[in-house]
mmCIF file of the N, C-alpha and C atoms, coordinates in Angstrom:
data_MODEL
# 
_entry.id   MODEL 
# 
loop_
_atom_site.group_PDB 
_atom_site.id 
_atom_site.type_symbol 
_atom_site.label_atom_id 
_atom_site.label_alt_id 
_atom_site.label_comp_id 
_atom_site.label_asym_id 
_atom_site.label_entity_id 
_atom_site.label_seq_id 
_atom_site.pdbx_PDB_ins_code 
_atom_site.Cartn_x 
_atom_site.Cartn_y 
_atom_site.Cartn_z 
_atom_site.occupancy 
_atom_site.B_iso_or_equiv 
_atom_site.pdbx_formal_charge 
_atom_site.auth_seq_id 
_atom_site.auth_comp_id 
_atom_site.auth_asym_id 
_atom_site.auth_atom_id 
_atom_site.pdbx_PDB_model_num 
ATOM 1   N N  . UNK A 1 1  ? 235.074 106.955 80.641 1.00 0.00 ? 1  UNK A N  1 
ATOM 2   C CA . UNK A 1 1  ? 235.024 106.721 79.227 1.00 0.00 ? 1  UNK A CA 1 
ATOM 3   C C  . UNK A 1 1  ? 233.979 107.659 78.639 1.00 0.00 ? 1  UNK A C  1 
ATOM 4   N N  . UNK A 1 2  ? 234.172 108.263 77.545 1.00 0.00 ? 2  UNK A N  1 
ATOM 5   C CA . UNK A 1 2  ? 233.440 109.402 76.885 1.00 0.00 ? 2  UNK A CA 1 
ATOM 6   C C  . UNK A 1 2  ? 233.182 109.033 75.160 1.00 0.00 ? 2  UNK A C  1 
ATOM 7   N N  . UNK A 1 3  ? 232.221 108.838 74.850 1.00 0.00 ? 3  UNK A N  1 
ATOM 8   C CA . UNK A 1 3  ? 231.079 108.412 73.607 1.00 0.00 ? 3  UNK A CA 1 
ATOM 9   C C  . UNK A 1 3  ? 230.319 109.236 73.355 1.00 0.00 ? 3  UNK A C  1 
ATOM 10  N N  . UNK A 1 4  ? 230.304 109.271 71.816 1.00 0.00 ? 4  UNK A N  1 
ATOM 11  C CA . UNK A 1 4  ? 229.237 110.068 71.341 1.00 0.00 ? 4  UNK A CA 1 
ATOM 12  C C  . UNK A 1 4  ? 229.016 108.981 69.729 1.00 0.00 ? 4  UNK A C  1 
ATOM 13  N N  . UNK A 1 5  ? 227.430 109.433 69.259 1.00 0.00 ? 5  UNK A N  1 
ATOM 14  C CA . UNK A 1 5  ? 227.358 108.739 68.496 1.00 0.00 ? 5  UNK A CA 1 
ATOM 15  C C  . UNK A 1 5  ? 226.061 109.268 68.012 1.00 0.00 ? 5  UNK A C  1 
ATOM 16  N N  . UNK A 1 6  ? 225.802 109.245 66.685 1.00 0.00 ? 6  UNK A N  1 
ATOM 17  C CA . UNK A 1 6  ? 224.530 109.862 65.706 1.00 0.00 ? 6  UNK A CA 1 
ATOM 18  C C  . UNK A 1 6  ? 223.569 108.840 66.213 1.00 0.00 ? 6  UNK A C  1 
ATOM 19  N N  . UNK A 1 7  ? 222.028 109.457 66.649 1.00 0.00 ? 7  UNK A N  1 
ATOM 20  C CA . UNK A 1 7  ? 220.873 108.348 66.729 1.00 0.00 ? 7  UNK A CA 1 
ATOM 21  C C  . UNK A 1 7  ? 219.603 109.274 65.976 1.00 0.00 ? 7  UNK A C  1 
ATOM 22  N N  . UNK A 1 8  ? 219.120 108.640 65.324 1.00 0.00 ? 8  UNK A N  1 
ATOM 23  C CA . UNK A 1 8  ? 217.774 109.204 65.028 1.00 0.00 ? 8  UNK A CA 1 
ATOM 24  C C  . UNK A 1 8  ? 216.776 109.396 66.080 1.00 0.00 ? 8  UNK A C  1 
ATOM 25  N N  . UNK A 1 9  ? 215.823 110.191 65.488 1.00 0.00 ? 9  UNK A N  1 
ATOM 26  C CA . UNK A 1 9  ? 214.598 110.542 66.998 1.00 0.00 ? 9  UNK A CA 1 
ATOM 27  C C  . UNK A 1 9  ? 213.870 109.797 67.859 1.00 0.00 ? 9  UNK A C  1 
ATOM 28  N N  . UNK A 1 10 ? 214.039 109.848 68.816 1.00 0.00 ? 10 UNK A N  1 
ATOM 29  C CA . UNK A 1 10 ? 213.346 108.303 69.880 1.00 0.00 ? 10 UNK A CA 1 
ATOM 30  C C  . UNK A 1 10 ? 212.175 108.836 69.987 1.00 0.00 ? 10 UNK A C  1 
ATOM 31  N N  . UNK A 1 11 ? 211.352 108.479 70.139 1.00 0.00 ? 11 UNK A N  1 
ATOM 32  C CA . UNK A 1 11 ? 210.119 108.645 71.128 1.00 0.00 ? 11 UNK A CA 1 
ATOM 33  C C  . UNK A 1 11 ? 209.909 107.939 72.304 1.00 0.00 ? 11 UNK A C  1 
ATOM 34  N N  . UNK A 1 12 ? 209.941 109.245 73.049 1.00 0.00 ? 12 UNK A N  1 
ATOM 35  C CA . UNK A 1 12 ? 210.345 107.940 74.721 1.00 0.00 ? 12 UNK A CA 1 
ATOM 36  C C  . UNK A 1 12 ? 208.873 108.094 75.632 1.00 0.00 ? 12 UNK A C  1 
ATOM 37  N N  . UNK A 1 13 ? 207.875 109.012 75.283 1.00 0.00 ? 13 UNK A N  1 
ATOM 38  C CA . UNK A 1 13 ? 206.889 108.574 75.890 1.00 0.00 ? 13 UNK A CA 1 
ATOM 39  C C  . UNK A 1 13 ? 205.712 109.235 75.148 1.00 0.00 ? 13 UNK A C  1 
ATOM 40  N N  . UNK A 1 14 ? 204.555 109.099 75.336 1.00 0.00 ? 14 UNK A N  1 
ATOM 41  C CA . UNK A 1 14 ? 203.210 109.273 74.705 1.00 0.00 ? 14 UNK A CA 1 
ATOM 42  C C  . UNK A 1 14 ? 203.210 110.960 74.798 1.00 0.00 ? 14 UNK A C  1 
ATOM 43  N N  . UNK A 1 15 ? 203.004 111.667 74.141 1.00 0.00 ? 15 UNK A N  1 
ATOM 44  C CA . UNK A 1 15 ? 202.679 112.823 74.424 1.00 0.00 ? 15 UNK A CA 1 
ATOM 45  C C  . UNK A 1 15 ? 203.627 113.592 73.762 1.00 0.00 ? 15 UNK A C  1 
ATOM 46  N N  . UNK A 1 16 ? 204.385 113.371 72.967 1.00 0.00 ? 16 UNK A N  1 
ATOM 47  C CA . UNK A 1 16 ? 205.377 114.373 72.183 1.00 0.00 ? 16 UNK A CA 1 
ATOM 48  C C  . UNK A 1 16 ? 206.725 114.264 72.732 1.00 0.00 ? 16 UNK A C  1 
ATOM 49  N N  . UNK A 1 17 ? 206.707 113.682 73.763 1.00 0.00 ? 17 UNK A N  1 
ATOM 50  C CA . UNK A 1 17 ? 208.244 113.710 74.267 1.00 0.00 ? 17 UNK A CA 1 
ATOM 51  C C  . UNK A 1 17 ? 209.191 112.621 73.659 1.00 0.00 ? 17 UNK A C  1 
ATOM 52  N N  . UNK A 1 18 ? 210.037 113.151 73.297 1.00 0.00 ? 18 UNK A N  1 
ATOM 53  C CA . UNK A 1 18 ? 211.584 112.326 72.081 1.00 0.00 ? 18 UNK A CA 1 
ATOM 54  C C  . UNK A 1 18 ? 212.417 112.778 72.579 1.00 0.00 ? 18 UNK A C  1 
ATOM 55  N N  . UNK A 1 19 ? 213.287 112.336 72.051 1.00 0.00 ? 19 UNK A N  1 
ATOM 56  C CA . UNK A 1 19 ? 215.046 112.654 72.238 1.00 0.00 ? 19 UNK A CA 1 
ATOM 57  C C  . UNK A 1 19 ? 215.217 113.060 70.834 1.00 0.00 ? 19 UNK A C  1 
ATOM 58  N N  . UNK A 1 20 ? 215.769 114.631 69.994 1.00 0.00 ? 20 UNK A N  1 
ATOM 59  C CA . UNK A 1 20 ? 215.759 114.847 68.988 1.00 0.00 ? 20 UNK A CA 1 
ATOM 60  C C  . UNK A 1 20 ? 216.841 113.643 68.020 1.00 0.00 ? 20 UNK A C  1 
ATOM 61  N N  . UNK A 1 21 ? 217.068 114.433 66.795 1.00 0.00 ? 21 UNK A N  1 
ATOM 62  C CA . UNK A 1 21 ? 218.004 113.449 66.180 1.00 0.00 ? 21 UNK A CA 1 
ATOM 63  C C  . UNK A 1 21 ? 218.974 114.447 66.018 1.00 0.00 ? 21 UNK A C  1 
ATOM 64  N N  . UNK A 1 22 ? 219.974 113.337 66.059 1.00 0.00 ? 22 UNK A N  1 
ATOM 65  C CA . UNK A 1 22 ? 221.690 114.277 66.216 1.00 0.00 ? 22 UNK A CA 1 
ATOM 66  C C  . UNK A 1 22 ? 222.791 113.311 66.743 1.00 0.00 ? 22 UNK A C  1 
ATOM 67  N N  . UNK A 1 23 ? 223.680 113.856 67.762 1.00 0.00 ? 23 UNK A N  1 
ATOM 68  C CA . UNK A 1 23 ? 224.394 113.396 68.248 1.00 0.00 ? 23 UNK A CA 1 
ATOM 69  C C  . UNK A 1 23 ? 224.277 113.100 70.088 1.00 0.00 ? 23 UNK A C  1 
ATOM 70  N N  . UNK A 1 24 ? 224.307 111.736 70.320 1.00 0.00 ? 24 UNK A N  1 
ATOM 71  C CA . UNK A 1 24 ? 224.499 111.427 72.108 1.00 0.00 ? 24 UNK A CA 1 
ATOM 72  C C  . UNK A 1 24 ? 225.395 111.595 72.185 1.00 0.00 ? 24 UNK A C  1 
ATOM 73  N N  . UNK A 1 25 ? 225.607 112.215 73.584 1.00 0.00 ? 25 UNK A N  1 
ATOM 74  C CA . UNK A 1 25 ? 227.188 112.062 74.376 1.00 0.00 ? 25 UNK A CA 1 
ATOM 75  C C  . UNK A 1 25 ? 226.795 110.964 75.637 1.00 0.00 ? 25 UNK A C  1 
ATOM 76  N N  . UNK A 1 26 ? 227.606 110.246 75.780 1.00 0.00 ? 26 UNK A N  1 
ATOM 77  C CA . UNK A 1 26 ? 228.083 108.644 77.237 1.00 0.00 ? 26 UNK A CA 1 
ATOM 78  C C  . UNK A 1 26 ? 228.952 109.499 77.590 1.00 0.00 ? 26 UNK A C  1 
ATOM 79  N N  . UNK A 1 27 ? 229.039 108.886 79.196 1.00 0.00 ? 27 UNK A N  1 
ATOM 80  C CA . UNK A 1 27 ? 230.144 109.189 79.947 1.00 0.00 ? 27 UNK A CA 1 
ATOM 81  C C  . UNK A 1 27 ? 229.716 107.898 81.160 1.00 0.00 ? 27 UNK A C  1 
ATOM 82  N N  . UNK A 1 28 ? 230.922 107.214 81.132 1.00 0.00 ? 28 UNK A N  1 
ATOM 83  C CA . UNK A 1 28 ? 230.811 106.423 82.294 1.00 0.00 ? 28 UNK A CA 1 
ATOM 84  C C  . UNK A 1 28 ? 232.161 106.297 82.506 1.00 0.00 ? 28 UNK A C  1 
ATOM 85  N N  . UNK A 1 29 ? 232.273 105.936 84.083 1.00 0.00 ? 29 UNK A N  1 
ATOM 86  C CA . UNK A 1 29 ? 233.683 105.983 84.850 1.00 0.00 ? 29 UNK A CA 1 
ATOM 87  C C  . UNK A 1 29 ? 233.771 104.932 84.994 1.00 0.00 ? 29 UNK A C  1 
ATOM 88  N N  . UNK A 1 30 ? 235.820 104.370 84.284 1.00 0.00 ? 30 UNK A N  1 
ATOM 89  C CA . UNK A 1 30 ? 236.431 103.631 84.792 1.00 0.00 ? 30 UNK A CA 1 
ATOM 90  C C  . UNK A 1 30 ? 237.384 103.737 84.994 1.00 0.00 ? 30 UNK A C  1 
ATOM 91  N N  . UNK A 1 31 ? 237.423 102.370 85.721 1.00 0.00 ? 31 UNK A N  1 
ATOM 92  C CA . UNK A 1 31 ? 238.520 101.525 86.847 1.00 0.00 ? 31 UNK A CA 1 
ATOM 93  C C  . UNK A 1 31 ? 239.130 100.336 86.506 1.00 0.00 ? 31 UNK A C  1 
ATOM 94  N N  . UNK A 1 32 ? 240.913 100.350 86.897 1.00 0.00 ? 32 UNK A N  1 
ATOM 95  C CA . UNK A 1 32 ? 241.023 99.072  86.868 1.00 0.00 ? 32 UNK A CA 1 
ATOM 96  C C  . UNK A 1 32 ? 241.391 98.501  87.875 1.00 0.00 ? 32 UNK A C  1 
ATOM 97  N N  . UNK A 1 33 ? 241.127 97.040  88.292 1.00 0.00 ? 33 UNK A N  1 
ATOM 98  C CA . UNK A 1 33 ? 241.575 96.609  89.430 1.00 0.00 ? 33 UNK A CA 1 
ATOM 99  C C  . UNK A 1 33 ? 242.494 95.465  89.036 1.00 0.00 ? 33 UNK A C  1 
ATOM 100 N N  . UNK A 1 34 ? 243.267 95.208  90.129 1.00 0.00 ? 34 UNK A N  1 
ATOM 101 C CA . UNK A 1 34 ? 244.195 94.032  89.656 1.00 0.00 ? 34 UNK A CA 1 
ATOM 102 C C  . UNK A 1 34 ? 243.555 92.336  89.768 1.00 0.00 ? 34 UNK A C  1 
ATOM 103 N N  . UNK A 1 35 ? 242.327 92.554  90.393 1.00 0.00 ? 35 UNK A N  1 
ATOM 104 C CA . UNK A 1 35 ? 241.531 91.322  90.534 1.00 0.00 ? 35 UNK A CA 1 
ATOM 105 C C  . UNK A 1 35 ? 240.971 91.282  89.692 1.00 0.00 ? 35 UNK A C  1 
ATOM 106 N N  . UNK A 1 36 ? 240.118 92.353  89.276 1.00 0.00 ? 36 UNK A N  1 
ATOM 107 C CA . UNK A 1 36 ? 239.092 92.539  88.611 1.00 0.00 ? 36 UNK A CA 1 
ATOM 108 C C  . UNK A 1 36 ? 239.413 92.980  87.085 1.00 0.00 ? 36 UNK A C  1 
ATOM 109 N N  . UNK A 1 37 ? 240.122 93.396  87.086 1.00 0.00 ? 37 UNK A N  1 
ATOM 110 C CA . UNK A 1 37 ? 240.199 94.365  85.772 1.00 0.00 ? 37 UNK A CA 1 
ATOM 111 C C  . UNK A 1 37 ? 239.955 95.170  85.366 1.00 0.00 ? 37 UNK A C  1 
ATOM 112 N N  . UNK A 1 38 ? 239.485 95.490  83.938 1.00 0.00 ? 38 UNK A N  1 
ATOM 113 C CA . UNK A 1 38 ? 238.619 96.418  83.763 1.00 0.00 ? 38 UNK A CA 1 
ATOM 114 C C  . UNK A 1 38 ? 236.991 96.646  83.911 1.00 0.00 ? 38 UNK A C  1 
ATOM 115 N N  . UNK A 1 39 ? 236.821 98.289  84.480 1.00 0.00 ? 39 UNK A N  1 
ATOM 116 C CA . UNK A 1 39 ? 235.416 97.673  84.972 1.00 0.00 ? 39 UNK A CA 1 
ATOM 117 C C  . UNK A 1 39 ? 234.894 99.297  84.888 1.00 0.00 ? 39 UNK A C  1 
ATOM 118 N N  . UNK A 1 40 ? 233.819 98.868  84.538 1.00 0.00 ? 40 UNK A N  1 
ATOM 119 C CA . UNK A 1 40 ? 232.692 100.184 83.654 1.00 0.00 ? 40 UNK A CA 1 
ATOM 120 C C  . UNK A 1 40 ? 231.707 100.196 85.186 1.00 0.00 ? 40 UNK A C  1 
ATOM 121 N N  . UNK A 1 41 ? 231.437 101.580 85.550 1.00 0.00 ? 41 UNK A N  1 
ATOM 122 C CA . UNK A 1 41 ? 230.153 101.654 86.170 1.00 0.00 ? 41 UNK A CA 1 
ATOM 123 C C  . UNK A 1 41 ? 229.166 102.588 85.238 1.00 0.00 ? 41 UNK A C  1 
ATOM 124 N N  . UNK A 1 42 ? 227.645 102.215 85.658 1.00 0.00 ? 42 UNK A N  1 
ATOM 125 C CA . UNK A 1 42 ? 226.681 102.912 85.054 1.00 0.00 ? 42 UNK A CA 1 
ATOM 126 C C  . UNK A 1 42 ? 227.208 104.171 84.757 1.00 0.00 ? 42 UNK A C  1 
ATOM 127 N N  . UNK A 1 43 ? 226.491 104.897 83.918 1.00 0.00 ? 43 UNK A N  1 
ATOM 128 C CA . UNK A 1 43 ? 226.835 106.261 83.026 1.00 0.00 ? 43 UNK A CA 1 
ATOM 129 C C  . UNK A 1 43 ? 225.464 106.791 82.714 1.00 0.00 ? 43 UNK A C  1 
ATOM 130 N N  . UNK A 1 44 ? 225.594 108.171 82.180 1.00 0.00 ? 44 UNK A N  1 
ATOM 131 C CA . UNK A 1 44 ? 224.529 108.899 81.733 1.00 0.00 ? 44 UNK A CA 1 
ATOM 132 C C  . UNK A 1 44 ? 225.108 109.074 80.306 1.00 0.00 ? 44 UNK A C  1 
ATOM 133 N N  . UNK A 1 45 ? 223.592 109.033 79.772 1.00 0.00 ? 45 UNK A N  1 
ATOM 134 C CA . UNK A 1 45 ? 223.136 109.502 78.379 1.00 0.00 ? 45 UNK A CA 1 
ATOM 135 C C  . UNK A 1 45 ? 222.845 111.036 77.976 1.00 0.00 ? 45 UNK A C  1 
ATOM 136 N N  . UNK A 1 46 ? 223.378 111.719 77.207 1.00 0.00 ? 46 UNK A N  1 
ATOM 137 C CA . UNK A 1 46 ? 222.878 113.138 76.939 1.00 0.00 ? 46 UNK A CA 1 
ATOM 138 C C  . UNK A 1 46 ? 222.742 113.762 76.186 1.00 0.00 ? 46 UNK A C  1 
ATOM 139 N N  . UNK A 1 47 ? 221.795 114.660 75.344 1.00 0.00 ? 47 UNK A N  1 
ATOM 140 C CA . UNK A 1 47 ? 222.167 114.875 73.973 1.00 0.00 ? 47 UNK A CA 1 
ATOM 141 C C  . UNK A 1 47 ? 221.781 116.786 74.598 1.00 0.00 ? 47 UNK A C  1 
ATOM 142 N N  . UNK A 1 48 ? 222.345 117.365 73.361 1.00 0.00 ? 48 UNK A N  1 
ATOM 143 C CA . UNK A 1 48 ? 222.663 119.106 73.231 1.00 0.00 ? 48 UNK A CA 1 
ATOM 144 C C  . UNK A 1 48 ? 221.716 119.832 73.093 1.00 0.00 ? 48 UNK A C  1 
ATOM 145 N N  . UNK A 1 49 ? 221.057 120.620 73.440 1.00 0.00 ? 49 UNK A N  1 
ATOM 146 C CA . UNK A 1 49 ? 220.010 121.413 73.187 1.00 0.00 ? 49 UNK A CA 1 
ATOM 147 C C  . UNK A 1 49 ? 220.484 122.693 73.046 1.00 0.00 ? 49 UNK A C  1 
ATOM 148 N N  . UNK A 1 50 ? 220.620 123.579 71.944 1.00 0.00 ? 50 UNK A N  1 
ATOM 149 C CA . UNK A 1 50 ? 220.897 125.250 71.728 1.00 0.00 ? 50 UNK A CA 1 
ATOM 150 C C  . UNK A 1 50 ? 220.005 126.009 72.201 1.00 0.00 ? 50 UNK A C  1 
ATOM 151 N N  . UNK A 1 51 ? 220.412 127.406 73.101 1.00 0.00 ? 51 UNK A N  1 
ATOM 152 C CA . UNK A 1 51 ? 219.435 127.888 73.716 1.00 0.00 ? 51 UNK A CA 1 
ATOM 153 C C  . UNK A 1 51 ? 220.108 129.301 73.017 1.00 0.00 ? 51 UNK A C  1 
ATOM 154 N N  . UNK A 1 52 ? 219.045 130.522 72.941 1.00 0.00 ? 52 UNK A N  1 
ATOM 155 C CA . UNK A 1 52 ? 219.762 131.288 72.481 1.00 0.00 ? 52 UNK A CA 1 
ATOM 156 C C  . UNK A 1 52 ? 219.874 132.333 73.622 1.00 0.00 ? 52 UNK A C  1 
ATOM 157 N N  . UNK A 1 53 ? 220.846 133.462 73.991 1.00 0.00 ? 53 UNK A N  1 
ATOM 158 C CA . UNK A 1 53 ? 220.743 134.653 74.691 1.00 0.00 ? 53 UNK A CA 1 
ATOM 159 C C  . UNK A 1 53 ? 221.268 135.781 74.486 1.00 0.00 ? 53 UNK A C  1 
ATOM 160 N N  . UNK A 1 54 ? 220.190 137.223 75.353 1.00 0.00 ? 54 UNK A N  1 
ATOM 161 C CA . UNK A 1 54 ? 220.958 137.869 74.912 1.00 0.00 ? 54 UNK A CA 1 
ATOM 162 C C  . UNK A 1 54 ? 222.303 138.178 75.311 1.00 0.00 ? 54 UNK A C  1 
ATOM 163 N N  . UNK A 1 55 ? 223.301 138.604 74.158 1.00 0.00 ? 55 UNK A N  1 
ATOM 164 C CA . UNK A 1 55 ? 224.621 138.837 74.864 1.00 0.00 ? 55 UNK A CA 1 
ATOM 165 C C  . UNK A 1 55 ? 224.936 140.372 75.385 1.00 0.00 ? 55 UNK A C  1 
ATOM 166 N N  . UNK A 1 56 ? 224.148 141.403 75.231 1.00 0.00 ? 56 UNK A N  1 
ATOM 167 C CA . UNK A 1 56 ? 224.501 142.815 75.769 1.00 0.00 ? 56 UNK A CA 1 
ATOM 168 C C  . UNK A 1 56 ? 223.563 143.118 76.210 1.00 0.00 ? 56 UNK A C  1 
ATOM 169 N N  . UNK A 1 57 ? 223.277 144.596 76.832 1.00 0.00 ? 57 UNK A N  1 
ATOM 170 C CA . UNK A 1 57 ? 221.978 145.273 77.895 1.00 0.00 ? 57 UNK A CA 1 
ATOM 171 C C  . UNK A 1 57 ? 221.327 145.893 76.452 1.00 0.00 ? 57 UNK A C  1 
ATOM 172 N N  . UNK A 1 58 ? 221.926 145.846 75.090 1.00 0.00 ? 58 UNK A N  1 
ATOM 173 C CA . UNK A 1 58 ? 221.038 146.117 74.465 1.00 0.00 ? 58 UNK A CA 1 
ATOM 174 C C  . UNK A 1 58 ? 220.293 145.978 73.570 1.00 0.00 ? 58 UNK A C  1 
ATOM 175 N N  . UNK A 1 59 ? 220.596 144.917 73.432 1.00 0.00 ? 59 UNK A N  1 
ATOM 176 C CA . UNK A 1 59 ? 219.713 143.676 72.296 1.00 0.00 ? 59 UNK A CA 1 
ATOM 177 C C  . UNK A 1 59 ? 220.569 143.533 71.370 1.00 0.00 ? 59 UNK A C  1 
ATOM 178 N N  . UNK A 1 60 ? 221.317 143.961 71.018 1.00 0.00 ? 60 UNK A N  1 
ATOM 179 C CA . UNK A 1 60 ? 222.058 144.084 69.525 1.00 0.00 ? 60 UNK A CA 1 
ATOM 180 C C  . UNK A 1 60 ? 222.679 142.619 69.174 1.00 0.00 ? 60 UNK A C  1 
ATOM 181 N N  . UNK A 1 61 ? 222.976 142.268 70.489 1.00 0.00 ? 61 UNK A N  1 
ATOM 182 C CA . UNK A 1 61 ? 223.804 140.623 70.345 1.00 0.00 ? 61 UNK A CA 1 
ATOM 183 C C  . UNK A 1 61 ? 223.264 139.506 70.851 1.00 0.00 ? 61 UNK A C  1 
ATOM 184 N N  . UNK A 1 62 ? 223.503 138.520 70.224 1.00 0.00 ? 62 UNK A N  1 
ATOM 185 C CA . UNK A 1 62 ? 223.125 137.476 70.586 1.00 0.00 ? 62 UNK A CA 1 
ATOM 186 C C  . UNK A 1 62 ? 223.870 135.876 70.757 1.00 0.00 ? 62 UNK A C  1 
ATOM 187 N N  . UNK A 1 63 ? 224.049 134.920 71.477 1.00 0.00 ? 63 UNK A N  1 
ATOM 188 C CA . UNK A 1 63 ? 225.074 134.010 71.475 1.00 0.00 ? 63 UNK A CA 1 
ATOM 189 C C  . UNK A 1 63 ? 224.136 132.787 71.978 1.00 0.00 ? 63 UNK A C  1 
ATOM 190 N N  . UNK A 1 64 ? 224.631 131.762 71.020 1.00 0.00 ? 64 UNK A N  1 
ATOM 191 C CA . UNK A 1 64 ? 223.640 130.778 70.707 1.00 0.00 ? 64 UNK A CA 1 
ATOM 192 C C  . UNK A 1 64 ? 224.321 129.618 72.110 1.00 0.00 ? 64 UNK A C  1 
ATOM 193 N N  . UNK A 1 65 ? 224.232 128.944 72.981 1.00 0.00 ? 65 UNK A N  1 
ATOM 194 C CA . UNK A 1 65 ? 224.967 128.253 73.265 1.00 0.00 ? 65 UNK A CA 1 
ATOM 195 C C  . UNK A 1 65 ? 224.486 126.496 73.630 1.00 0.00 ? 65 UNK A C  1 
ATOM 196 N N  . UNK A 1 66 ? 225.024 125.920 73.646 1.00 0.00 ? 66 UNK A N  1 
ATOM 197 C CA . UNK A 1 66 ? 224.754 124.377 73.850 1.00 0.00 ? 66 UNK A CA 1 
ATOM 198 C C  . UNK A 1 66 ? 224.503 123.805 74.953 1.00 0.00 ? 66 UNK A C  1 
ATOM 199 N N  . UNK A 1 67 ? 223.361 123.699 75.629 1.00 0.00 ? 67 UNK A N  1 
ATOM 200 C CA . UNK A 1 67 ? 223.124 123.223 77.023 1.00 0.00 ? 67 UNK A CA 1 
ATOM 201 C C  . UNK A 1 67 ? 222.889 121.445 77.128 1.00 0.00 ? 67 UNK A C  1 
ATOM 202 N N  . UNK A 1 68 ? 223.355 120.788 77.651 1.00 0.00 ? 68 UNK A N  1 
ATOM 203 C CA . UNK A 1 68 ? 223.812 118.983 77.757 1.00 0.00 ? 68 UNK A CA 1 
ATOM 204 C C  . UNK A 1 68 ? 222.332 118.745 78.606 1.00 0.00 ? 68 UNK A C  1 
ATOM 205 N N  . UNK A 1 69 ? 221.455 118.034 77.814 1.00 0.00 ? 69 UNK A N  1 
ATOM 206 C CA . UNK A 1 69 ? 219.789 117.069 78.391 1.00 0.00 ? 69 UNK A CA 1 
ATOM 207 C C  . UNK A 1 69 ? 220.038 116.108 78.727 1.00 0.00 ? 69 UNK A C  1 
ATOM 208 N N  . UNK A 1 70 ? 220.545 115.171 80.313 1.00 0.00 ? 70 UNK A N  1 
ATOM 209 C CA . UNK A 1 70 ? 220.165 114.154 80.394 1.00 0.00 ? 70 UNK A CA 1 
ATOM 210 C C  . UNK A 1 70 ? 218.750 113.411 80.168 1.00 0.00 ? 70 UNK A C  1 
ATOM 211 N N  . UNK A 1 71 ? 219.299 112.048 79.311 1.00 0.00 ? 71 UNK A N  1 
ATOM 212 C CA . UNK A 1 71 ? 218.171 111.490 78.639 1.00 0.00 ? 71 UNK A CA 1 
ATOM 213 C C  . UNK A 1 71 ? 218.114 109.884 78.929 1.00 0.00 ? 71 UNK A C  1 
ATOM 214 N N  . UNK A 1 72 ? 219.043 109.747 79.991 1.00 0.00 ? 72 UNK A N  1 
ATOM 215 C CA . UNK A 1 72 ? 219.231 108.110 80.199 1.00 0.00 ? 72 UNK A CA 1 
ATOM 216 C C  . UNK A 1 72 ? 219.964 107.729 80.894 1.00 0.00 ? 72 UNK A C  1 
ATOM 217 N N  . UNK A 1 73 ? 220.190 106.536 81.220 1.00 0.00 ? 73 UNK A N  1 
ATOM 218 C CA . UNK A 1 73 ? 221.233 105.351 81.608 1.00 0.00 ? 73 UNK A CA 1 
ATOM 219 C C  . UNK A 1 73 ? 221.606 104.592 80.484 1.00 0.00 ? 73 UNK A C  1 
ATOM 220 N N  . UNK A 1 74 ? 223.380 104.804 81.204 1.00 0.00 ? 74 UNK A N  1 
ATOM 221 C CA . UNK A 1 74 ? 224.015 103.693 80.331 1.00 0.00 ? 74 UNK A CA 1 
ATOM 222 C C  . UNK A 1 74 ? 225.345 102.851 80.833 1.00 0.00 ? 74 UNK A C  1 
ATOM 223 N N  . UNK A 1 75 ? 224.576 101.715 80.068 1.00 0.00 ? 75 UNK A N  1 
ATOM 224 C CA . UNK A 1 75 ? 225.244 100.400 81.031 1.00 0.00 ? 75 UNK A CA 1 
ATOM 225 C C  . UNK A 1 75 ? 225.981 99.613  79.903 1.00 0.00 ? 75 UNK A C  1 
ATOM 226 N N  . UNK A 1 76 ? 227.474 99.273  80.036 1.00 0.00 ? 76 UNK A N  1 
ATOM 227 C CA . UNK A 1 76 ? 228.249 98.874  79.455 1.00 0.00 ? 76 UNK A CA 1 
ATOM 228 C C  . UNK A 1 76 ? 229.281 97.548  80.417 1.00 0.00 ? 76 UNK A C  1 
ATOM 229 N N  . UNK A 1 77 ? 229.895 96.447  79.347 1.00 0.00 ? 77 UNK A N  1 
ATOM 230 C CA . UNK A 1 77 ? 230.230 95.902  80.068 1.00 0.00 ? 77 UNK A CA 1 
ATOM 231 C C  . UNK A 1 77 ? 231.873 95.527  79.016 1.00 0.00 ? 77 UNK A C  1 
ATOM 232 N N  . UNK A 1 78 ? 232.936 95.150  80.268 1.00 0.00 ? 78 UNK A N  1 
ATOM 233 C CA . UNK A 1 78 ? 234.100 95.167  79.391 1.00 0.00 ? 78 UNK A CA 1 
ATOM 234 C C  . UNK A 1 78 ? 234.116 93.737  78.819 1.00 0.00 ? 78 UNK A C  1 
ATOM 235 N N  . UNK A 1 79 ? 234.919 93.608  77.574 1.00 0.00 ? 79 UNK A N  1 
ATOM 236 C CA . UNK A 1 79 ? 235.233 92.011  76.686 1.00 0.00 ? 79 UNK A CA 1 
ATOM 237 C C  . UNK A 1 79 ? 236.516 92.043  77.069 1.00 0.00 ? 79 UNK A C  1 
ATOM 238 N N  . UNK A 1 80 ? 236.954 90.812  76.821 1.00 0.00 ? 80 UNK A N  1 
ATOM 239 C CA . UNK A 1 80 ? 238.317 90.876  77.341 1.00 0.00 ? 80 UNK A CA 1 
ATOM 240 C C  . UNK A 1 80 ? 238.877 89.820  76.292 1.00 0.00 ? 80 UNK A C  1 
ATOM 241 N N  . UNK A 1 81 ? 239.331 90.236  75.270 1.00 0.00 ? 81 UNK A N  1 
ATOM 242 C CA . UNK A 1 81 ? 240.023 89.545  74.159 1.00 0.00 ? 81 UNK A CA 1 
ATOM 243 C C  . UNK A 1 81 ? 241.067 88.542  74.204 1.00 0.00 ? 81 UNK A C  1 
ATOM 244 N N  . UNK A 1 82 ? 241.314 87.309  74.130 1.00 0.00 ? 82 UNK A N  1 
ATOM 245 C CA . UNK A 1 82 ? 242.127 86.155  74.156 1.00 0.00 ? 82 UNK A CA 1 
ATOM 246 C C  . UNK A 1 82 ? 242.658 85.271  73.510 1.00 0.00 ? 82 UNK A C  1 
# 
């Protein structure tokens, strides 16, 4: 299963370190079983960081691209509507 979703800036520990504000991407894998059903295992959290480089031997170009920061665990559980 694949999620994304707007969060404002966390601050996750003393010293300047956050998770910017933007967009998370989830990804957690599922399964169904015929006993069980549907069923979520743990997942990672990640948000985008742009890095820039150069694109030729001679500076002239440049190409911005999007590198994925794991930033977490994520734990989900299925409802089962009745």
């Amino acid at each position: 299963m694949l999620l994304s979703f707007d969060a404002n800036r966390v601050e996750v520990a003393p010293g300047g370190y956050h998770v910017p504000a933007g967009r998370l991407f989830g990804e957690m894998k599922h399964q169904r079983g015929s006993k069980q059903g549907s069923v979520l295992s743990d997942g990672v959290l990640k948000f985008e960081t742009t890095k820039s480089y150069q694109a030729d031997l001679v500076g002239l170009s440049r190409v911005e691209v999007g590198e994925p920061t794991m930033c977490g665990r994520l734990v989900a559980e299925c409802v089962e509507w009745r």
